[in-house]
C-alpha positions as CSV (number, residue, x, y, z in Angstrom):
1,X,188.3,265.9,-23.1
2,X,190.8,263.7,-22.4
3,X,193.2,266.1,-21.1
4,X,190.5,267.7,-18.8
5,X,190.2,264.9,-16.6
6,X,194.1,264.0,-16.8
7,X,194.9,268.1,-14.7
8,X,191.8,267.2,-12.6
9,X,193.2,263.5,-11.7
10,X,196.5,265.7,-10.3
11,X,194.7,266.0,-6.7
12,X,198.3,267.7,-5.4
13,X,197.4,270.8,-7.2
14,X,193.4,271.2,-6.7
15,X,192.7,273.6,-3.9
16,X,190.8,272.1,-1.1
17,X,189.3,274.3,1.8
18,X,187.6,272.3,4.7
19,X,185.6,274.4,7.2
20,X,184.3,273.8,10.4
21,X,181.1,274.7,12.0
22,X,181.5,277.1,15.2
23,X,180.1,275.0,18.1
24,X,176.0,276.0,18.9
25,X,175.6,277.7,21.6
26,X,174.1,274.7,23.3
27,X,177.4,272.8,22.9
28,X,179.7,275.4,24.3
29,X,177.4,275.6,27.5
30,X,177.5,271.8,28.2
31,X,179.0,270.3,31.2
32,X,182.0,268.7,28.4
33,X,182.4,272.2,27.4
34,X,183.4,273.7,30.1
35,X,185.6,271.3,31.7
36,X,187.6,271.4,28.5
37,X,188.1,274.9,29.2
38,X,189.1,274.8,32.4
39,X,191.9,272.1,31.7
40,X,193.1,274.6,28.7
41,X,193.7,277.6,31.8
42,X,190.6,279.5,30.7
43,X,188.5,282.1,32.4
44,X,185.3,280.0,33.0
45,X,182.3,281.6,34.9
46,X,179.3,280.0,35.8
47,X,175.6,281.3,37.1
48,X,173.0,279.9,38.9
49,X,169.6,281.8,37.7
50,X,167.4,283.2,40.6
51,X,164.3,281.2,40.6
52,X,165.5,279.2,37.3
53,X,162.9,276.1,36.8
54,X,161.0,277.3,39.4
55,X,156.9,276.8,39.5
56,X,156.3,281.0,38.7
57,X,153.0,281.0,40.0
58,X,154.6,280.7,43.9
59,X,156.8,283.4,43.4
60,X,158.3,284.5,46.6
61,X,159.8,287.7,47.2
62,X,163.9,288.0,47.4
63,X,163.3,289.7,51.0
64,X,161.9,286.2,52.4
65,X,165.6,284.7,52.6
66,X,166.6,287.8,54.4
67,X,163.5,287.7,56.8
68,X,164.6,284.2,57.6
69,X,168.0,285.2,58.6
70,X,167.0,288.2,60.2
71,X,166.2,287.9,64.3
72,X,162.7,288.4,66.3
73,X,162.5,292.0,64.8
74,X,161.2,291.5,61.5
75,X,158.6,288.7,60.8
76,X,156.9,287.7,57.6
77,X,153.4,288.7,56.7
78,X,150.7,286.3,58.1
79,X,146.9,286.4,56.5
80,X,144.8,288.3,59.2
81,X,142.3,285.8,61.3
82,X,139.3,287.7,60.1
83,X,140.4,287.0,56.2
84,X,140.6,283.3,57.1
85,X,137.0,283.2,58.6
86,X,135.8,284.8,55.8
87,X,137.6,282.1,53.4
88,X,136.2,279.5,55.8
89,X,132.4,280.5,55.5
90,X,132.7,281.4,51.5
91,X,134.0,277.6,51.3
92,X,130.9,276.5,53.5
93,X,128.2,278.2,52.0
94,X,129.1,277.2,48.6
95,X,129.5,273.6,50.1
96,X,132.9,273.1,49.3
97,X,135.9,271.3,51.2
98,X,139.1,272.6,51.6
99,X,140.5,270.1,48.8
100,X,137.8,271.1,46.5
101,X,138.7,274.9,46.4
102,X,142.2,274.0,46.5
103,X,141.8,272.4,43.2
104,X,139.7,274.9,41.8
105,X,142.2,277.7,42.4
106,X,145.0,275.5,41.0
107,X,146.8,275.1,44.9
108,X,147.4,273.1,47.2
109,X,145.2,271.8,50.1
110,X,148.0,272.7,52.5
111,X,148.1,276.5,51.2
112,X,143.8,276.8,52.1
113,X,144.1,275.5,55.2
114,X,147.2,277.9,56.4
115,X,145.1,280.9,55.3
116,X,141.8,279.7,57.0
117,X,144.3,279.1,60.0
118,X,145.4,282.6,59.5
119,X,149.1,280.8,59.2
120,X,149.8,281.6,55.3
121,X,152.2,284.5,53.8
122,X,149.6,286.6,51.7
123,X,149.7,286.0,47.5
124,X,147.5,288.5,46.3
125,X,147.3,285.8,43.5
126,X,145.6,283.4,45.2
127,X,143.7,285.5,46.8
128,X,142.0,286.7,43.7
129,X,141.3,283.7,42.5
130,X,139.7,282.5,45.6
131,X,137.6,285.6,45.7
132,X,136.4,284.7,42.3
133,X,135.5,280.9,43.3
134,X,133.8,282.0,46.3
135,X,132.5,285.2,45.3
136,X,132.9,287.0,48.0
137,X,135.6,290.2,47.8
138,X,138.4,289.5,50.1
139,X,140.3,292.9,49.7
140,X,139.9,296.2,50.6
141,X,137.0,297.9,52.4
142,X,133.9,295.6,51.2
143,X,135.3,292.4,52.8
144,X,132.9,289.6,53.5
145,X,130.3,291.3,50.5
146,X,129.4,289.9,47.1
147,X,131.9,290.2,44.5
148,X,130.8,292.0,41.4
149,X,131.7,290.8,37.9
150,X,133.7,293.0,35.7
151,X,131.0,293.8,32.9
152,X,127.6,294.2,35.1
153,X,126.1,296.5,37.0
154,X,125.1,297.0,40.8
């Protein structure tokens, strides 16, 4: 026994392997990162994400950027004035206020009074849901009549 530990003492001849840990993907994205590898004269490329940490409930459409830069021509979609009268007189009749169906639908104030105005680019999104609140359909060729629940019968 004696012996034994004497050859395992003799730390010049026991084989040592250290390994390190490739960095986590996390790591070799950071900020630190990628400076480092710039100063070592590599290839970096970097992306901004289309719509990355947006809100994706107010998604807008890639052509709005080019409507904005385009001249007189071209103009975005407004909601019609008779859509907007009909939001207007839902709200009433169920004696709501502009903030109230706002907060039911989960938007702003500001977005129910530019479609009553007639001023707001059409979500069919928000549309939905307000024709659910009010329950009135707001689409297609019954406008202004009672909207049916999925499930029952006329």
């Amino acid at each position: 026994m004696r012996n034994y530990w004497k050859n395992m003492s003799d730390w010049d001849t026991a084989p040592i392997t250290l390994r390190k840990r490739a960095p986590k993907a996390s790591t070799l994205k950071s900020e630190q990162a990628v400076n480092a590898a710039r100063r070592q004269g590599f290839a970096v490329e970097t992306q901004a994400k289309w719509g990355g940490g947006a809100n994706k409930q107010h998604v807008t459409t890639k052509n709005t950027a080019k409507l904005d830069r385009e001249t007189e021509e071209l103009k975005h979609d407004k909601i019609p004035l008779d859509l907007g009268k009909l939001i207007q007189q839902g709200r009433q009749n169920k004696g709501l206020s502009q903030k109230d169906l706002a907060t039911k639908v989960n938007e702003k104030a500001q977005v129910i009074n530019d479609y009553e105005a007639g001023r707001g680019i059409p979500n069919q999104m928000v549309i939905g849901k307000i024709e659910r609140v009010l329950g009135i359909k707001l689409r297609g060729k019954d406008r202004g009549k009672p909207l049916i629940a999925p499930g029952t019968k006329k």
